[in-house]
C-alpha positions as CSV (number, residue, x, y, z in Angstrom):
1,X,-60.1,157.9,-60.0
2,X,-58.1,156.7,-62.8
3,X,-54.6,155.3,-61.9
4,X,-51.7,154.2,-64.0
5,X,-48.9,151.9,-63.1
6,X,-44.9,152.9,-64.1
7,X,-43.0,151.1,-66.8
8,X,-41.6,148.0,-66.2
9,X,-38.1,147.7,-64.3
10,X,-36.1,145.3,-66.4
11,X,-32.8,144.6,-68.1
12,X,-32.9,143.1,-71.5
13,X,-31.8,140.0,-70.1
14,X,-33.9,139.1,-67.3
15,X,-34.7,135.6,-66.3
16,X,-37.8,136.3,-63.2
17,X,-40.3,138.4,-63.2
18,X,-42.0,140.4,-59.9
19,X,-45.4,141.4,-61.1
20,X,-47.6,143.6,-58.3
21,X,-51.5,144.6,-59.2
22,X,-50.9,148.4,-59.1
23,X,-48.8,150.6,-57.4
24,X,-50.4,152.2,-54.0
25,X,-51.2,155.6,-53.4
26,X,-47.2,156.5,-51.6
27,X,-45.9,154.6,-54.6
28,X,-48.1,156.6,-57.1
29,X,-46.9,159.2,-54.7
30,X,-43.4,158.6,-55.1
31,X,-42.8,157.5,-58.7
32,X,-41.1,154.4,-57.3
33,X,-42.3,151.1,-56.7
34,X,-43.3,150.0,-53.3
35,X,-42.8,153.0,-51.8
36,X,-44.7,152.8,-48.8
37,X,-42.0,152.5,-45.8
38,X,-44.0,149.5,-44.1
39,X,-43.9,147.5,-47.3
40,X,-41.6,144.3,-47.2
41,X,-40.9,144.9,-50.9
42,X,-37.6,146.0,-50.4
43,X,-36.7,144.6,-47.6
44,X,-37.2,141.2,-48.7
45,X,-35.3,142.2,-52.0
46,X,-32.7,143.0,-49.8
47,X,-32.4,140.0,-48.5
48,X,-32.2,138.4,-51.6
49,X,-30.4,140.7,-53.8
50,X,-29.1,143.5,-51.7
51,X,-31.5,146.0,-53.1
52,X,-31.8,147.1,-49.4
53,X,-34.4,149.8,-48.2
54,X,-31.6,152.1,-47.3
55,X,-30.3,152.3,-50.7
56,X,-31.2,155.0,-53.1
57,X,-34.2,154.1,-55.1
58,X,-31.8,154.5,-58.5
59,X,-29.3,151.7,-57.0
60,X,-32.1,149.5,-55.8
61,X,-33.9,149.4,-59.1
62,X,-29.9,148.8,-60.6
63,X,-29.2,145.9,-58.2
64,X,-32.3,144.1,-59.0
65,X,-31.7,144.8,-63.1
66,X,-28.3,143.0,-62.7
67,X,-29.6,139.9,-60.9
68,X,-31.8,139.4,-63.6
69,X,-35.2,140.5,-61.6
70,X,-37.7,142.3,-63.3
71,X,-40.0,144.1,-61.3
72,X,-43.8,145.5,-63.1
73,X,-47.3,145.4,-62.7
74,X,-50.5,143.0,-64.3
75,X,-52.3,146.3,-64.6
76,X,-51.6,149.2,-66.7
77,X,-54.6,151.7,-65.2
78,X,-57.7,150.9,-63.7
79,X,-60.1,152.7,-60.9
80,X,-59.5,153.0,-57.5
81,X,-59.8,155.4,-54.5
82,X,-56.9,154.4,-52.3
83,X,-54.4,151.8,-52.1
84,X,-56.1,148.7,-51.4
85,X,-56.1,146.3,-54.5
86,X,-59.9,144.8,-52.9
87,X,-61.2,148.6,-54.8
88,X,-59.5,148.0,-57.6
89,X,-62.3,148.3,-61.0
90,X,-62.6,148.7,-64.6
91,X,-58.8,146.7,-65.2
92,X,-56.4,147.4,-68.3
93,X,-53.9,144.9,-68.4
94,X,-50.0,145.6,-69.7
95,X,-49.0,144.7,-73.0
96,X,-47.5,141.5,-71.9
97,X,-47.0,140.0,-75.7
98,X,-44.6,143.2,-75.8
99,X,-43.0,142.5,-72.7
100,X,-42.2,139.0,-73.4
101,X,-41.3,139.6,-77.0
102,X,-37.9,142.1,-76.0
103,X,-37.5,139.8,-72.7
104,X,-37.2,136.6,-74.2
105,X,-35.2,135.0,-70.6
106,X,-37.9,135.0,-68.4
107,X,-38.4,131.7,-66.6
108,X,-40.1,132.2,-63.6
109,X,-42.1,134.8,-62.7
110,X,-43.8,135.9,-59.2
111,X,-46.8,137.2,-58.3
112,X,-46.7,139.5,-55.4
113,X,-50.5,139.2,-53.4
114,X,-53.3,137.3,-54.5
115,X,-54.4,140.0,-56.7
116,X,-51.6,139.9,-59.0
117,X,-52.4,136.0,-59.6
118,X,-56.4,136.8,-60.3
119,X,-55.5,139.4,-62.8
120,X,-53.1,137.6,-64.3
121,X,-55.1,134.8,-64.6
122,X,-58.2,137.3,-65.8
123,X,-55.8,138.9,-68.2
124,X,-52.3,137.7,-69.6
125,X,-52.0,134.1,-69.1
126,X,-52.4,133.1,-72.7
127,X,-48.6,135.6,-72.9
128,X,-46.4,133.7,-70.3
129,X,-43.8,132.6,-71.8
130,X,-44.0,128.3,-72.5
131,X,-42.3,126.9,-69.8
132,X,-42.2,129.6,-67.5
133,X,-42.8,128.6,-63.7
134,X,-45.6,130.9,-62.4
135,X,-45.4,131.5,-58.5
136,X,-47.7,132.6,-56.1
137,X,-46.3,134.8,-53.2
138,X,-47.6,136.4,-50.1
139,X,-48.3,140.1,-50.8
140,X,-45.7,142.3,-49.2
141,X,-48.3,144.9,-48.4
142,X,-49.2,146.3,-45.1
143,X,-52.6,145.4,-45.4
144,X,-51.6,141.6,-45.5
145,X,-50.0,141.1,-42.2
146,X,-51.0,137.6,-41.8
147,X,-47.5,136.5,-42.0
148,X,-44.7,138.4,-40.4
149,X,-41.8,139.9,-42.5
150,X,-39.4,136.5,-41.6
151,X,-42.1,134.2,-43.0
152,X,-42.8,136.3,-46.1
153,X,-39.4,136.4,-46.7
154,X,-38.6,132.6,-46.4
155,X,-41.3,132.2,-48.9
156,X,-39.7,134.4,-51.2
157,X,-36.3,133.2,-51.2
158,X,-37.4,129.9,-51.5
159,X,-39.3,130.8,-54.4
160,X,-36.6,133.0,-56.3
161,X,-33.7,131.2,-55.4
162,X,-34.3,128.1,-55.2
């Protein structure tokens, strides 16, 4: 089946960039981003922003817009039955040259899973913007539950923050 992502969160000034591979099916589900309820997403963004879980989706997304974080996806729409990003065929990447053209402050950007980082790399690395640290970060999935939600975190906020 063919699945699309959501427009990009972002304020016209933001300096760092989240990019995910594609939204999972409770996301999809949801019309939010990271919606599934065993996801660190949140969590870890409210550790770093206080965009906590148990805020309303509207004031999460607002929170993160006023620290500067942009939150979107490498992929526009590709194929896949299910959530895992392994199934994920036949990729269309954003319009990154757009993106970075109207959000000319972004200096560091994050790449949530190792899936985001190979279609990035497959896709819209010639667009980063010059000078732009590019970070690789755990996933916050479900599925990758190699690292608990304190480590994952850790690397997060040493990544954003630091």
């Amino acid at each position: 089946m063919i699945i699309r992502s959501f427009a990009p969160i972002a304020a016209p000034d933001a300096h760092t960039l989240i990019l995910g591979s594609m939204p999972g099916m409770a996301s999809l589900e949801a019309g939010q981003y990271y919606a599934h309820p065993r996801n660190s997403f949140w969590p870890i963004m409210g550790a770093l922003y206080g965009a906590a879980p148990d805020l309303a989706y509207a004031e999460r997304v607002e929170r993160l817009k006023a620290s500067g974080v942009a939150v979107w996806d490498v992929l526009q729409s590709c194929v896949r039955e299910g959530s895992l990003d392994a199934d994920i065929r036949d990729e269309v990447a954003n319009d990154f040259s757009a993106f970075f053209a109207r959000h000319q402050n972004i200096r560091r950007i994050g790449l949530n899973g190792a899936k985001a980082a190979a279609s990035l790399r497959k896709h819209a690395v010639r667009y980063l913007p010059v000078g732009a640290s590019v970070l690789a970060l755990p996933s916050t999935s479900p599925a990758h539950a190699a690292r608990g939600m304190e480590e994952k975190c850790s690397i997060w906020r040493t990544a954003l923050l630091s």
